[in-house]
N, C-alpha and C positions, 0 to 999 in steps of 0.2 A: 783428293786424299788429304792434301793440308787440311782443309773446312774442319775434317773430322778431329784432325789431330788439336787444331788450335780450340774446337770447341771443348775437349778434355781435359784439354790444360785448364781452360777457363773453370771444370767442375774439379779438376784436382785444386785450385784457389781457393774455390768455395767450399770445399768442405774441409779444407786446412783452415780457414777461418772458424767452422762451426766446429774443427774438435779445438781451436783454441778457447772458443767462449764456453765449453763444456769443462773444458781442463780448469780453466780460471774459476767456475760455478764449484766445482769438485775443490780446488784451494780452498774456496772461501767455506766450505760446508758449516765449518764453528766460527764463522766471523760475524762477532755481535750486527744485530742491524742489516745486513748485509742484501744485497735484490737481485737477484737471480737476473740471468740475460738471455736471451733464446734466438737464434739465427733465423734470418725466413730468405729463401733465393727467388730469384726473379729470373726470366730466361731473358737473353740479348735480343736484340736486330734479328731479325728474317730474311734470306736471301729470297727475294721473291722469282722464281719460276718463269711462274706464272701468274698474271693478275689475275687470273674469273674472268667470265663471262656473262652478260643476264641471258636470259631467256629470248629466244626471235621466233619467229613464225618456224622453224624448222629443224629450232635444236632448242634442249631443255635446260641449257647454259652448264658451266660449268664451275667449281670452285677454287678457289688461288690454290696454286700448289707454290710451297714455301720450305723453304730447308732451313731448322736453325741454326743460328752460332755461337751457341754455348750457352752459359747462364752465369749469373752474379749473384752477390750479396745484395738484396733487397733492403735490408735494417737488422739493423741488433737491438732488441727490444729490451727495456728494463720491466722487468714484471713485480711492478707494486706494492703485491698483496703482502698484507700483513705475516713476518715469520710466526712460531709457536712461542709465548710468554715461559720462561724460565723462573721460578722464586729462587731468592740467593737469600743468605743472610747482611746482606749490607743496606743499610738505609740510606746510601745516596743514591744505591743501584734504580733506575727507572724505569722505566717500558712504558709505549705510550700505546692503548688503547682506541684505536680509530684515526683520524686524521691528522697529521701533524708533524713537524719535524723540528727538533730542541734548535734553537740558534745561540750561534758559538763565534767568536771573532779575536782577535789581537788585541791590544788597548791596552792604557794605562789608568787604571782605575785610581783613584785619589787615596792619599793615606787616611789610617785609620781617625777617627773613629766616625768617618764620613761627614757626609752625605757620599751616595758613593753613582752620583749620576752625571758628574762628567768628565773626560777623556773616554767616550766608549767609541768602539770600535765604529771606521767608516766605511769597512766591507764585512757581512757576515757572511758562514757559511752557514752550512743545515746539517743537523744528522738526526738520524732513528738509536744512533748508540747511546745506550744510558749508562753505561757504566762511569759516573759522574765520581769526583773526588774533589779535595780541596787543596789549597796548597798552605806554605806555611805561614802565610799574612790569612788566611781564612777564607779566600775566593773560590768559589765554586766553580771547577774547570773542567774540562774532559781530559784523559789520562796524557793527551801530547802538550798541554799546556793553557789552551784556549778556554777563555773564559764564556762562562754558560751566561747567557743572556736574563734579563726578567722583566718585570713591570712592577711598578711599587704600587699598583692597585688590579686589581683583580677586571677583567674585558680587554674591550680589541683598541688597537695599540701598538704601534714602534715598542720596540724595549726601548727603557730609559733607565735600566740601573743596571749597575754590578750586582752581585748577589754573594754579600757576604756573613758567612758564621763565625762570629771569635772565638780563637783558637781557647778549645778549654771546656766550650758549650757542651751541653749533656742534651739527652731526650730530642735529635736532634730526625725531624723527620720531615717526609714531601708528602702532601693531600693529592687527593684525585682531582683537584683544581690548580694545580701547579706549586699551593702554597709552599714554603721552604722556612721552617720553624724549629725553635732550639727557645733551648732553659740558658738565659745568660749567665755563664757562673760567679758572676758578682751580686746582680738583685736578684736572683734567683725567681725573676718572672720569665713568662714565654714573649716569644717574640719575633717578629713574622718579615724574615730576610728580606722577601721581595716572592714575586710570584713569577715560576718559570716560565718563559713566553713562545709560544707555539709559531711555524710558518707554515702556510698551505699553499698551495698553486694550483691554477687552474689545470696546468697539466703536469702532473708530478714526474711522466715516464720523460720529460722534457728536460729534465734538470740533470745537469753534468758530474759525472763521479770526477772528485776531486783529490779519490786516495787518503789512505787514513777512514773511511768511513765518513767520511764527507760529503755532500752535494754544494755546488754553486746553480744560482740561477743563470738560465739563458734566455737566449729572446724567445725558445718556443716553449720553456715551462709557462712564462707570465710574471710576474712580480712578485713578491711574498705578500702575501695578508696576515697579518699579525692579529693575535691571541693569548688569551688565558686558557690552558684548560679548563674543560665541562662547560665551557659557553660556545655560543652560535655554532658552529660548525669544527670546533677543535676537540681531540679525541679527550682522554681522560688520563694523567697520568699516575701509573701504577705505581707503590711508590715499594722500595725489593723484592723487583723484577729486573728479567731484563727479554728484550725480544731479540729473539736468535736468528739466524740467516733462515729465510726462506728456499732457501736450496734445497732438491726433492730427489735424493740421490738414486732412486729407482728410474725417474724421467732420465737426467742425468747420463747413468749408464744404456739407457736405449738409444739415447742422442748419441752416445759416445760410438756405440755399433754401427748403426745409421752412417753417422760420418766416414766413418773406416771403410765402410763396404762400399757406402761413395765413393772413396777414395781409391778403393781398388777396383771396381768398378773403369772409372775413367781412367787410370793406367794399362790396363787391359785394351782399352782402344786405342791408344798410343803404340803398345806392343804391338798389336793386331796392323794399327796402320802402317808402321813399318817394316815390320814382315811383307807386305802389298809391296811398299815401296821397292823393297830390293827385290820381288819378284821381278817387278817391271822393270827394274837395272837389266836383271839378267837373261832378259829377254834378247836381249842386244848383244848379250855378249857368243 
């Protein structure tokens, strides 16, 4: 009787886990950037029986008989796929087009009026959130503070610069190559910030949500390979757009059933087995 009861418990866990990655997908539904997560279980250990038999001169053998004990959370997958591109009217708004993710870090970037290539950050992180701004020295930051990474020349590449607009700039826009360009409003020519710098991984579903829309690498994403957009292998960046969560709120709510009925499903044999159990109390009595 216990077997049964301990292995329900094990599927009331597991699918308390998959209505919480359901609940958290259904949160994030308008969260810029954002990558959906999907539960998958795996069953436990087997009480083996019986091992089998092969085949002898007078019997046709026979096969394990085995009882299980319960099942688990197998993985929580991050599902990569690109969300649906959004137009806005802001021009530092982004959205990146294919492979890539903007890198962002801490640092003390140098005062004006540069060069502006070193104190840069010694940890970055990544994100698909474009919703880019500036602050009030001119650095191109994400909305919590962190400043957007670049390359002062266009290919693949560590970033090596801050990227800044002075404050004042007009016509101030992003290329589908990362460029980041503005009208200076003193000489009144154009002038080309620096170029946003892209990171890829060998395995992107590998890399660790860091909150805020964030990823850090891990040992099993792989290393960042740094880029320019619309070269070798880095997407294109859109320049007001922005890419929305890919959260698919009709899946979503099925996963959400699914888990529930799980869930009541394996209380029901908990019920059931206890009901058993004080039969056979009161057998005795």
């Amino acid at each position: 009787m216990m077997p049964a009861m301990y292995a329900a418990v094990s599927g009331l866990e597991a699918h308390q886990t998959m209505l919480n990655v359901v609940a958290n997908n259904l949160a994030n539904v308008d969260t810029i950037g954002y990558k959906a997560e999907r539960t998958t279980f795996v069953d436990e250990l087997s009480e083996t029986l019986n091992a089998g038999s092969g085949a002898t001169a007078s019997n046709g053998g026979t096969n394990p008989e085995q009882v299980g004990l319960g099942v688990r959370v197998g993985s929580i997958d991050t599902e990569m796929e690109a969300g649906s591109i959004e137009t806005t009217a802001n021009p530092l708004d982004v959205a990146i087009q294919g492979d890539g993710f903007i890198s962002v870090g801490s640092g003390t970037p140098p005062a004006s009026p540069g060069p502006y290539t070193s104190g840069l950050p010694t940890a970055l992180e990544y994100t698909r959130a474009g919703n880019l701004t500036t602050n009030a020295l001119g650095f191109l930051t994400t909305p919590s503070g962190q400043y957007v990474m670049g390359s002062t020349a266009p290919g693949a590449g560590a970033p090596n610069t801050y990227i800044n607009i002075p404050p004042g700039s007009t016509n101030v826009s992003i290329g589908q190559n990362g460029a980041v360009s503005y009208t200076n409003p003193t000489t009144q020519t154009t002038t080309t910030a620096g170029y946003i710098t892209l990171a890829t991984f060998s395995n992107e579903a590998g890399l660790t949500r860091a909150g805020g829309s964030l990823w850090t690498s891990s040992a099993n994403s792989g290393a960042a390979s740094y880029g320019t957009p619309a070269t070798a292998n880095f997407g294109q960046t859109i320049a007001g757009s922005l890419e929305m969560s890919n959260v698919d709120m009709a899946t979503e709510f099925t996963n959400m059933i699914q888990a529930e009925s799980g869930y009541d499903a394996n209380s029901r044999v908990i019920t059931t087995g206890n009901n058993m159990i004080q039969s056979l109390l009161q057998i005795g009595q």
